[in-house]
DRENLO-708864 format. One record per residue (C-alpha): residue in three letters; x, y, z. Coordinates in steps of 0.05 Angstrom, whole numbers, padded with zeros to 5 digits, always signed. Layout:
ALAXYZ;...
# end
This chain:
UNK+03301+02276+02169;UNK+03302+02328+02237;UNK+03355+02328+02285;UNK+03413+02372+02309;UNK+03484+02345+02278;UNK+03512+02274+02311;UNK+03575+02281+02364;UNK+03645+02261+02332;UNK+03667+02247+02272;UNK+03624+02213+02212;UNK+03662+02199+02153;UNK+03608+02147+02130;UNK+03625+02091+02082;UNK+03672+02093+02028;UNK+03656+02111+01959;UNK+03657+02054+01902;UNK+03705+02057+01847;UNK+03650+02072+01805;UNK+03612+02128+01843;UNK+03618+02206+01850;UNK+03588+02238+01909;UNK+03565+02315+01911;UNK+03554+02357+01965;UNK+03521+02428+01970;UNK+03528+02472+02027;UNK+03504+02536+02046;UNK+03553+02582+02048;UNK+03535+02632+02093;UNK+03528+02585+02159;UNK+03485+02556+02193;UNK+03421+02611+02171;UNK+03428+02592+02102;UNK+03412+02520+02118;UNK+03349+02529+02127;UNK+03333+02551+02052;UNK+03368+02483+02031;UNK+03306+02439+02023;UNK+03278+02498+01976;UNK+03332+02504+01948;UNK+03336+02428+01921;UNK+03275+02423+01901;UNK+03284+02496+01854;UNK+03354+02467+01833;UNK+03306+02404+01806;UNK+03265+02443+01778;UNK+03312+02484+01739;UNK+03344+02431+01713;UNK+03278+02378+01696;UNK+03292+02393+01621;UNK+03366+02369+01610;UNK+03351+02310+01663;UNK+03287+02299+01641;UNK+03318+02276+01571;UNK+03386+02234+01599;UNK+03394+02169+01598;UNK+03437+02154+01655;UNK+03480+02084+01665;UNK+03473+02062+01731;UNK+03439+02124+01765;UNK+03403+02186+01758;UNK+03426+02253+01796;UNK+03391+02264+01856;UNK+03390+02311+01917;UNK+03375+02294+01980;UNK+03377+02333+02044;UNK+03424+02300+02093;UNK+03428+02322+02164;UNK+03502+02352+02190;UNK+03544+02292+02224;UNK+03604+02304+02261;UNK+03648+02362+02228;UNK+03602+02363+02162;UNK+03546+02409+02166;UNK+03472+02399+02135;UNK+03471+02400+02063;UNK+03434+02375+02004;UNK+03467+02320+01953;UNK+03476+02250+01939;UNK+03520+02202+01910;UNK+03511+02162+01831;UNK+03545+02098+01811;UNK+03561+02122+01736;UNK+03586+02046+01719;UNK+03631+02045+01660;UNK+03595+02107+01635;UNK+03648+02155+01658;UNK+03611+02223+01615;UNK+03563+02206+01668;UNK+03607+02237+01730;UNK+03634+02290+01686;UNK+03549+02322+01669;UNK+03550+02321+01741;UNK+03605+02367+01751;UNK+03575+02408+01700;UNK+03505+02404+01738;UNK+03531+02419+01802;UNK+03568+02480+01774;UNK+03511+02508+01745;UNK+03475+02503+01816;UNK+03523+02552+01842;UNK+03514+02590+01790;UNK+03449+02604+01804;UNK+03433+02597+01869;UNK+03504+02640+01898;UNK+03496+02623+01971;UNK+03515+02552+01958;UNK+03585+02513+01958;UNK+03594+02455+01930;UNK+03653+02398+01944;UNK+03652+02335+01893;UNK+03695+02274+01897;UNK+03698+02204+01877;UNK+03745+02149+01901;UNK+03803+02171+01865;UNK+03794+02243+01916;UNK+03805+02307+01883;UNK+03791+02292+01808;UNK+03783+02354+01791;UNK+03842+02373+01819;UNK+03873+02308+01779;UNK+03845+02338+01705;UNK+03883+02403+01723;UNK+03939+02356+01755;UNK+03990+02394+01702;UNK+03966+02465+01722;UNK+03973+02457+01806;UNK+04013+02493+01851;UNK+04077+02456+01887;UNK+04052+02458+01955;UNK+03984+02423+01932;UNK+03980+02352+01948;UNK+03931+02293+01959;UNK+03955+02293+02036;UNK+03929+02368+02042;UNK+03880+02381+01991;UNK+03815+02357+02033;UNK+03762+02406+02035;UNK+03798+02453+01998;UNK+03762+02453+01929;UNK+03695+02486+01925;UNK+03657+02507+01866;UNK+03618+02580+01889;UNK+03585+02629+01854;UNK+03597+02578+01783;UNK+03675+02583+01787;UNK+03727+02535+01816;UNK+03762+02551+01886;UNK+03824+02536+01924;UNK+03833+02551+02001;UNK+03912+02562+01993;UNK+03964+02548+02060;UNK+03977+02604+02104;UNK+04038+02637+02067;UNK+04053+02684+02127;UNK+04037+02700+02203;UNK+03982+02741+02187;UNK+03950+02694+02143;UNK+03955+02640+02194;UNK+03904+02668+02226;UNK+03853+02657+02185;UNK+03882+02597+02136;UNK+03895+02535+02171;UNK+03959+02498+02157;UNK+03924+02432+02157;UNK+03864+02410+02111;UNK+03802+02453+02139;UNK+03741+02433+02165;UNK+03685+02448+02113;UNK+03660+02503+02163;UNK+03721+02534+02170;UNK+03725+02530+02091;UNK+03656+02557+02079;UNK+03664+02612+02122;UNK+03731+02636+02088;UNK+03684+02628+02020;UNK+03636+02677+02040;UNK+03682+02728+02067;UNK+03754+02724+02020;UNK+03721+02685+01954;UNK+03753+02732+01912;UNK+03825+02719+01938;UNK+03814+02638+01936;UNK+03792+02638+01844;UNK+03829+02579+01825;UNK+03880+02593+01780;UNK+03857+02605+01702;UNK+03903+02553+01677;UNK+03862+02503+01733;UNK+03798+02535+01714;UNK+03812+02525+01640;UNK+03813+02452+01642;UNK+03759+02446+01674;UNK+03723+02482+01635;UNK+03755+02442+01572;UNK+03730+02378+01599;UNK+03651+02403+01612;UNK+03653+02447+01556;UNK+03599+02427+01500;UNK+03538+02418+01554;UNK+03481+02420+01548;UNK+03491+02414+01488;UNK+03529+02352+01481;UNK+03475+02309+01515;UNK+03438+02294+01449;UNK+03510+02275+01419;UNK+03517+02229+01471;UNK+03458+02199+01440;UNK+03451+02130+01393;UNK+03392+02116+01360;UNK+03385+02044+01334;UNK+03329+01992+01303;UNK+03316+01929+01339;UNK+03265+01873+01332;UNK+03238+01881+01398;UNK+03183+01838+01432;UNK+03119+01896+01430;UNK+03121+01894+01507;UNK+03184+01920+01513;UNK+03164+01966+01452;UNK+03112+01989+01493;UNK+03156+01989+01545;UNK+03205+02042+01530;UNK+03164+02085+01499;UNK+03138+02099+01564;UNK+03200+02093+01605;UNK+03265+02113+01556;UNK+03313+02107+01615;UNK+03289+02023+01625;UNK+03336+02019+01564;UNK+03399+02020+01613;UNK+03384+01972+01667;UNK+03364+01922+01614;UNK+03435+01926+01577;UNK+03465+01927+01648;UNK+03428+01870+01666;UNK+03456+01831+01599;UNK+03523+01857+01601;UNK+03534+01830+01669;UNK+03501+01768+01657;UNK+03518+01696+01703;UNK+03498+01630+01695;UNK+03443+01635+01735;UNK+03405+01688+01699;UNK+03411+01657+01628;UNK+03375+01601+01671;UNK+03307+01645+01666;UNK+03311+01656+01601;UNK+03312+01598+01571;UNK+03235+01600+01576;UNK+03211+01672+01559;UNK+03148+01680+01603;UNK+03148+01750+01608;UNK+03163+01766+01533;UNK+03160+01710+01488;UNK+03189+01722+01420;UNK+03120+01712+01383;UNK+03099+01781+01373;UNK+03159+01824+01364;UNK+03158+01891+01328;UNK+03214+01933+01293;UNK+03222+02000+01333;UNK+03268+02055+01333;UNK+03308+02050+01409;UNK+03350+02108+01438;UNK+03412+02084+01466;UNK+03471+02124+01501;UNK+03539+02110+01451;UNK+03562+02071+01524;UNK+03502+02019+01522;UNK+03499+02016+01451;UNK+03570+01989+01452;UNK+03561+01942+01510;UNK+03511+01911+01469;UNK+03531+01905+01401;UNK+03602+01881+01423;UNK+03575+01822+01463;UNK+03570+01758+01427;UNK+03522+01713+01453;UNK+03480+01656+01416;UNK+03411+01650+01441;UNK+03382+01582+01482;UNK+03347+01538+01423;UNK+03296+01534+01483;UNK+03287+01606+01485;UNK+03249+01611+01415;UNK+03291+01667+01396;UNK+03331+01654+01329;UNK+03371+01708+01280;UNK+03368+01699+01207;UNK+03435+01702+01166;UNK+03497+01745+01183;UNK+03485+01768+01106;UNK+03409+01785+01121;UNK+03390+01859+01112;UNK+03365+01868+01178;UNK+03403+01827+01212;UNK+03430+01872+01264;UNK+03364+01906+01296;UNK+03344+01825+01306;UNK+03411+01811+01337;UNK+03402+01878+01377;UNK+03333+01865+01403;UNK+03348+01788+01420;UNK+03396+01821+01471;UNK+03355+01874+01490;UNK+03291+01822+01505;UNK+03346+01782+01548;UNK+03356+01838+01587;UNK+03282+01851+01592;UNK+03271+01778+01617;UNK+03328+01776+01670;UNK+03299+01843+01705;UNK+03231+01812+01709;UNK+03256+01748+01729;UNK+03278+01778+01793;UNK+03219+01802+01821;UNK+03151+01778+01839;UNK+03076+01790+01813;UNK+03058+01853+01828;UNK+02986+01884+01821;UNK+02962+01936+01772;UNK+02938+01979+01836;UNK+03007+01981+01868;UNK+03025+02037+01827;UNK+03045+02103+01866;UNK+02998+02161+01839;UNK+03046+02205+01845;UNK+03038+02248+01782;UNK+02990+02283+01809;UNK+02984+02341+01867;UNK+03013+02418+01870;UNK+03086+02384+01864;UNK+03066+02354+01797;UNK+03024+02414+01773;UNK+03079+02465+01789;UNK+03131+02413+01757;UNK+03095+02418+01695;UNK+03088+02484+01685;UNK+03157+02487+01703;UNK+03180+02445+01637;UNK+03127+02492+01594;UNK+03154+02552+01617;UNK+03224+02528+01602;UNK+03196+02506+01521;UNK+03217+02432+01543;UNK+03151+02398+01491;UNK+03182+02444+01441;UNK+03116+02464+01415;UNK+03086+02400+01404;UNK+03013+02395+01403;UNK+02983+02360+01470;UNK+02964+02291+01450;UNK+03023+02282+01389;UNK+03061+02228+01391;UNK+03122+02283+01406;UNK+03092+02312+01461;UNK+03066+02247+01493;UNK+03138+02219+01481;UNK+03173+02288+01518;UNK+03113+02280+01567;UNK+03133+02209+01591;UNK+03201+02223+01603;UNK+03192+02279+01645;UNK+03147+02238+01677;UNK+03199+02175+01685;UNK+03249+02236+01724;UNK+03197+02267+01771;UNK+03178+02194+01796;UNK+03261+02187+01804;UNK+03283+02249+01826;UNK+03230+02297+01855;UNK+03177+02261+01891;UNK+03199+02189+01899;UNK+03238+02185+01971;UNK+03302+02147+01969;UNK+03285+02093+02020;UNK+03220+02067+01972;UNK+03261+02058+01908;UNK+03224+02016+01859;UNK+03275+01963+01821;UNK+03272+01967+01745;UNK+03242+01897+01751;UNK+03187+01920+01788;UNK+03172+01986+01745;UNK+03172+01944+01680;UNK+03116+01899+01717;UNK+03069+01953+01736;UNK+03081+01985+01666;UNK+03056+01919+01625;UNK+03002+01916+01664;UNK+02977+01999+01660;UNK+03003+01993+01583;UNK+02960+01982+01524;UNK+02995+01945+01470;UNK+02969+01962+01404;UNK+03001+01909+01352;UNK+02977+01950+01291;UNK+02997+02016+01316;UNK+03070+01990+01312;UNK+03065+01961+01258;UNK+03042+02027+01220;UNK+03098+02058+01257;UNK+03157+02004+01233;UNK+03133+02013+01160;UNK+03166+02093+01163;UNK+03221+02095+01220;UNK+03270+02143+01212;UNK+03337+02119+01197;UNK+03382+02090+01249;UNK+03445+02131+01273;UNK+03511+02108+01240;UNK+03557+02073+01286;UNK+03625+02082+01245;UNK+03644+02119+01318;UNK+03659+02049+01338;UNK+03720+02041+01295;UNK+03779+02078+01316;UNK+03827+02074+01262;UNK+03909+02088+01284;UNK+03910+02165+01261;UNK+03847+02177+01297;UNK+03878+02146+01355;UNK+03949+02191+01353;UNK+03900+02259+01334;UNK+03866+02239+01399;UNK+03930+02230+01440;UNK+03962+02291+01408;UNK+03898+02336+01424;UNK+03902+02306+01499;UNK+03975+02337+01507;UNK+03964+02397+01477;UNK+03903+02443+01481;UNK+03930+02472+01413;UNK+03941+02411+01363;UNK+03979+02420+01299;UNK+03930+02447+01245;UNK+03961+02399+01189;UNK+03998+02346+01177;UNK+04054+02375+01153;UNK+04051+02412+01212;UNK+04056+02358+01254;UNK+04117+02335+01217;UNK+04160+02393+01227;UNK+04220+02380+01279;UNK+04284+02399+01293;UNK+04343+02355+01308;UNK+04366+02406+01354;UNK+04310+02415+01391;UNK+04312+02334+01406;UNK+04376+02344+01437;UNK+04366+02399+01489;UNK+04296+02377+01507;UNK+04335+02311+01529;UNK+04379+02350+01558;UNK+04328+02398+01605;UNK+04297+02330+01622;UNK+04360+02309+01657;UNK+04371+02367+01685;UNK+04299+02377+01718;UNK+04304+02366+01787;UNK+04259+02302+01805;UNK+04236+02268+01871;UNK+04212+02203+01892;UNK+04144+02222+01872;UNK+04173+02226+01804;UNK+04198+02262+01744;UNK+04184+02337+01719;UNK+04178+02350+01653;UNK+04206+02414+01610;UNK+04143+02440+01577;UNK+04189+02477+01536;UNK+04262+02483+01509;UNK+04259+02553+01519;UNK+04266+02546+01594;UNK+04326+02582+01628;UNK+04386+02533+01615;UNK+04414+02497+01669;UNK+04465+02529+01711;UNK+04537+02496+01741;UNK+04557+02517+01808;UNK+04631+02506+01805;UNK+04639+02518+01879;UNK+04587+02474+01903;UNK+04611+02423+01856;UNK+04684+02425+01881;UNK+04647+02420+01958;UNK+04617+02352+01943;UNK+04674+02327+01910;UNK+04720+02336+01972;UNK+04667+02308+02010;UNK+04661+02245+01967;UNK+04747+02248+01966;UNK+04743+02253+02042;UNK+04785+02324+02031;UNK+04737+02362+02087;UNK+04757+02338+02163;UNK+04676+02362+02177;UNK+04639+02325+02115;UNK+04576+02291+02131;UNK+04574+02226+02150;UNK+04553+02169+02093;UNK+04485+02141+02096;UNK+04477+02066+02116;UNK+04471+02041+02048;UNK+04551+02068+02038;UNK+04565+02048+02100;UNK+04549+01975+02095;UNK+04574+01970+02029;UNK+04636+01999+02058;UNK+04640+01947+02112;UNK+04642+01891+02056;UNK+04719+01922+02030;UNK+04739+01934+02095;UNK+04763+01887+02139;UNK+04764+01925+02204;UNK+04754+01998+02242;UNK+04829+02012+02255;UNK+04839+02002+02169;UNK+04766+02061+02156;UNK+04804+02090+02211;UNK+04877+02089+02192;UNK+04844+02108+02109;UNK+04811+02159+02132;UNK+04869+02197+02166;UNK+04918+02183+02111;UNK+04862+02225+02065;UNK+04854+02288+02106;UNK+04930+02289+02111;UNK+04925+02295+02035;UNK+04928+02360+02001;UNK+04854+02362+01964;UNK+04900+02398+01895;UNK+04935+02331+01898;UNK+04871+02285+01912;UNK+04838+02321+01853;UNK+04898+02317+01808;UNK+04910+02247+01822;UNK+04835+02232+01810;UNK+04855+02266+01734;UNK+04917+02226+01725;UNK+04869+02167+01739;UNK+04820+02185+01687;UNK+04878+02195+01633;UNK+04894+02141+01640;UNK+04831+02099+01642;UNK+04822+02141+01576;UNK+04893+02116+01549;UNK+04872+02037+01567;UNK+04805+02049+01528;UNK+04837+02085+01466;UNK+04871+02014+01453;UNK+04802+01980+01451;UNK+04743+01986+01402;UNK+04701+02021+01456;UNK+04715+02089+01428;UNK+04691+02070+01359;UNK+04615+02068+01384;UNK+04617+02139+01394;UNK+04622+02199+01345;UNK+04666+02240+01354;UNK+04685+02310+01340;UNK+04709+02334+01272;UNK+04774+02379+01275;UNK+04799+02368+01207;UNK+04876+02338+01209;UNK+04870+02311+01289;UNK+04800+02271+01269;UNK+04833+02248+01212;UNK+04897+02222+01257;UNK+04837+02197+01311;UNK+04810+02159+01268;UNK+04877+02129+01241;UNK+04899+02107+01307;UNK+04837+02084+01329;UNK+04840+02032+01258;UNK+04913+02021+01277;UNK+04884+01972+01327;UNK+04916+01954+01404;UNK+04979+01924+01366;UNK+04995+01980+01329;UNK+05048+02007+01384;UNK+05021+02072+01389;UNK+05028+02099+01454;UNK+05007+02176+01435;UNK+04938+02165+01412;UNK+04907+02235+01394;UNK+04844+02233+01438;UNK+04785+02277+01409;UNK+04726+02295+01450;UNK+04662+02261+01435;UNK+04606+02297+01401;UNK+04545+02296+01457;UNK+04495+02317+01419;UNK+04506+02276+01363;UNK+04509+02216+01397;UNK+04447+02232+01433;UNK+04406+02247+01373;UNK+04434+02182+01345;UNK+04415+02136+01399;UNK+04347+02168+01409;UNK+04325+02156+01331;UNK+04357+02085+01338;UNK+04310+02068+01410;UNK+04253+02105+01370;UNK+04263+02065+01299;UNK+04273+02004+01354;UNK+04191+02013+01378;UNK+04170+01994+01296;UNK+04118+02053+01307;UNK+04089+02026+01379;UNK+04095+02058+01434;UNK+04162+02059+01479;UNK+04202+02108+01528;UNK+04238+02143+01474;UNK+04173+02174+01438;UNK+04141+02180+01504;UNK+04186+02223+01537;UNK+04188+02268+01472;UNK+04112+02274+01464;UNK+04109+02291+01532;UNK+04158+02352+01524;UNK+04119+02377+01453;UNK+04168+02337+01409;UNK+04142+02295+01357;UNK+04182+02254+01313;UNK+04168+02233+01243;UNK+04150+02165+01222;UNK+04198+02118+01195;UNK+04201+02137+01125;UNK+04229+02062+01110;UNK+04179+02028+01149;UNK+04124+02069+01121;UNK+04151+02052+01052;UNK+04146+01981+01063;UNK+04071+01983+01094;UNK+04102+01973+01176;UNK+04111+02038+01193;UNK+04059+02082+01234;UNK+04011+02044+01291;UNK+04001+01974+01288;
# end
């Protein structure tokens, strides 16, 4: 696409909940932008053998150039629906880091329709002033690290930071000039890091690799095109009515010549698949054998799969065998190729081997996708498994050779979560250091219950929410007597210049009073009141409220302190009862921490091991309490 960048704004449509876009930009203006075509096509090539090799769920990675609009300068990138794959996004972020890594004059911004998510994996890690009304065009990954484009802290500084969100020129050029003093934070870094970390690596763990009876179309199939594997489970998993209606008569892959292959699933497919129950149409000619039979599951697996198959084809027309592109062919190809053998992606197969051909086609299934093809002639999966069938010889004793000595399946025992692998999970997501033991993780201290309560409380919180202590060995909270004895004369009406009440007070207010001329007449007889004699007769008050209540049972839900004799005498009173005619009753203070510590374990023995507010305030501020040594005993306790 040519053209000089459109007048006004363009913010283009919104993103889908299940989508990330990523944009590259160069960073050193509007010269640079002219090396961004090369520059995709390189950042392709580098990368042909991990993408070469994924299996994505809805869509591959792709870059695009795209012309500048409005305030958004040229750049190369695109945008993948990820589905309920949600690794998917996060290899992205790792891709598009490693493009700045090695190509240095570009930028890169990446958001989904949450915003910022990077910013929300390092949510705990941020600086105050960092929010999602100001954080636009802020984050950039250059040079392979993670950048923040900070407020303008001073005069001086507002000259070149903008107090607003920037444009992305304005951002880019602060990039290539001050990078050094815009390094995100390590904390920020670090978690970002955490949550790519394992790549490339981690792709073949990502990996399942199952048996399914599978008609030898679709055998042949995917052994040309892996990555058809995902659009068929889509196409299954988000089945209607009205596609079960085409396959209730299998006319593209009838169930009379199926084969037992080996299929490569993502773990996110393979559990879409294998969780769905579904019974076949009797008209379909697709039956299982026994629950108990030995292979019981690859038929189960491969009746899904073929339903998949069907509905894809079922949506397009005939096609014929010369509407194939012939695209692997031309410099493009010939320097893609020798790209991957540089790069050791056959591994040292022989040309020809089963191996090589099998590396070969995949690389061949990506280039189609994401090199050569353009974006506006995308073929359907529908369409590509047409064309294949009819370039594809199927050779019925070749895969029947090859079924007699598969390799085994993967296990799947990844499926079950049992409740401790759930609570090492949760424990490991709270804390980037995780108790080493078990015994470990039961070490607390009743102490340390109490005053993390206690900095809770005290933490200053907005409407946007609580803060929590990360630790108990925070500064302790400090009482400003002064400023304490201000709002009380304010509250007592003591201060002739206090601030008015709000209109909540005021209309509550207005519901004791019957007229102006009584707030009026009140308020006069107050500040003609000595504030010493307001406060002391606010005392006399609360003796005496404390007198009332020592004649009722309300003091025996507390715990108080013990002072040897006067406890003693406390406690005697309190069992004396209202009628006893006591009017001296020996008032002991209550014991705060005790009676915190005693109501939290109550609230927490209350949840029978679930979750609830009491261990999820805790866990959130590094304290974990014990289970219920009863309820264990008796087979309740722990996570039901």
């Amino acid at each position: 696409m040519a053209g000089g960048p459109c007048p006004g704004p363009c913010p283009g449509p919104a993103l889908p909940a299940d989508a990330v876009r990523y944009r590259l930009f160069a960073a050193g203006g509007p010269g640079g932008q002219a090396l961004l075509p090369r520059c995709a096509r390189a950042a392709l090539l580098r990368l042909a053998p991990l993408l070469a090799s994924y299996i994505w769920q809805r869509q591959p990675f792709r870059l695009r150039c795209v012309p500048g609009c409005g305030e958004t300068p040229a750049h190369i990138g695109g945008t993948t629906l990820f589905g309920d794959n949600v690794e998917d996004e996060w290899f992205i972020v790792y891709l598009v880091r490693e493009i700045t890594r090695e190509f240095p004059g570009l930028a890169a911004r990446i958001d989904d329709n949450d915003g910022e998510f990077l910013l929300i994996e390092a949510a705990d890690f941020l600086p105050k002033w960092l929010n999602p009304e100001n954080s636009e065009n802020r984050v950039f990954f250059y040079k392979g690290e993670l950048h923040i484009i900070p407020l303008a802290e001073t005069e001086e500084q507002g000259c070149d930071l903008p107090a607003v969100s920037p444009t992305i020129s304005q951002a880019l050029t602060l990039l290539s000039r001050r990078s050094e003093e815009f390094l995100a934070a390590e904390p920020i870094r670090a978690a970002i890091d955490k949550r790519i970390s394992g790549y490339p690596e981690k792709i073949q763990a990502s990996f399942h690799r199952a048996h399914c009876y599978l008609p030898a179309g679709i055998a042949a199939v995917l052994r040309q095109r892996p990555s058809l594997v995902a659009p068929a489970v889509q196409a299954f998993y988000l089945r209607d009515p009205g596609d079960l209606r085409a396959c209730r008569c299998f006319r593209t892959f009838p169930p009379d010549q199926r084969v037992m292959t080996l299929v490569t699933f993502t773990k996110c497919l393979y559990a879409q698949l294998v969780q769905q129950k579904f019974v076949p149409d009797r008209r379909s000619g697709y039956t299982l054998p026994l629950p108990s039979h030995p292979q019981y599951k690859a038929h189960e697996l491969g009746m899904k799969l073929a339903h998949g198959f069907e509905m894809l084809c079922s949506k397009c027309s005939e096609v014929s065998p010369g509407a194939k592109r012939n695209v692997l062919s031309g410099p493009l190809w010939e320097r893609f190729l020798s790209s991957l053998e540089e790069k050791q992606y056959f591994k040292g197969e022989m040309k020809g081997s089963a191996k090589y051909l099998e590396r070969l086609h995949m690389a061949e299934d990506y280039f189609q996708q994401s090199v050569a093809q353009p974006e506006s002639s995308e073929v359907s999966p529908g369409d590509e498994i047409l064309r294949l069938l009819q370039t594809t010889t199927i050779d019925l004793e070749e895969f029947e050779r090859e079924a007699a000595c598969l390799p085994p399946e993967d296990d799947d025992s990844w499926l079950e979560i049992t409740p401790d692998d759930l609570d090492q999970m949760l424990k490991e997501a709270r804390s980037d250091s995780p108790p080493s033991s078990h015994e470990e993780e039961q070490k607390y201290d009743l102490e340390a219950v109490a005053e993390s309560m206690k900095a809770f409380v005290s933490k200053v919180s907005t409407h946007e929410g609580a803060e929590m202590p990360w630790s108990v060995d925070e500064s302790h909270v400090t009482f400003d007597v002064d400023s304490f004895t201000k709002a009380l004369d304010r509250i007592l009406g003591a201060d002739s210049d206090s601030e008015e009440l709000d209109s909540d007070d005021l209309d509550e207010e207005q519901e004791f009073v019957s007229s102006e001329e009584d707030d009026e007449d009140l308020d006069a007889e107050n500040q003609r009141q000595d504030p010493n004699e307001l406060i002391g007769s606010l005392k006399s008050y609360m003796d005496e409220m404390d007198q009332e209540l020592a004649q009722t049972h309300v003091g025996k839900s507390f715990t108080t302190q013990k002072k040897g004799a006067s406890s003693v005498n406390a406690a005697t009173s309190q069992s004396a009862g209202p009628d006893s005619g006591s009017e001296e009753t020996e008032l002991t203070p209550v014991d705060v921490d005790v009676n915190l510590v005693t109501n939290l374990l109550e609230s927490y023995s209350a949840q029978s091991g679930l979750a609830g507010p009491t261990s999820n305030i805790l866990q959130s501020m590094g304290v974990f309490l014990p289970e219920n040594a009863d309820r264990a005993a008796s087979g309740k306790g722990g996570t039901e």
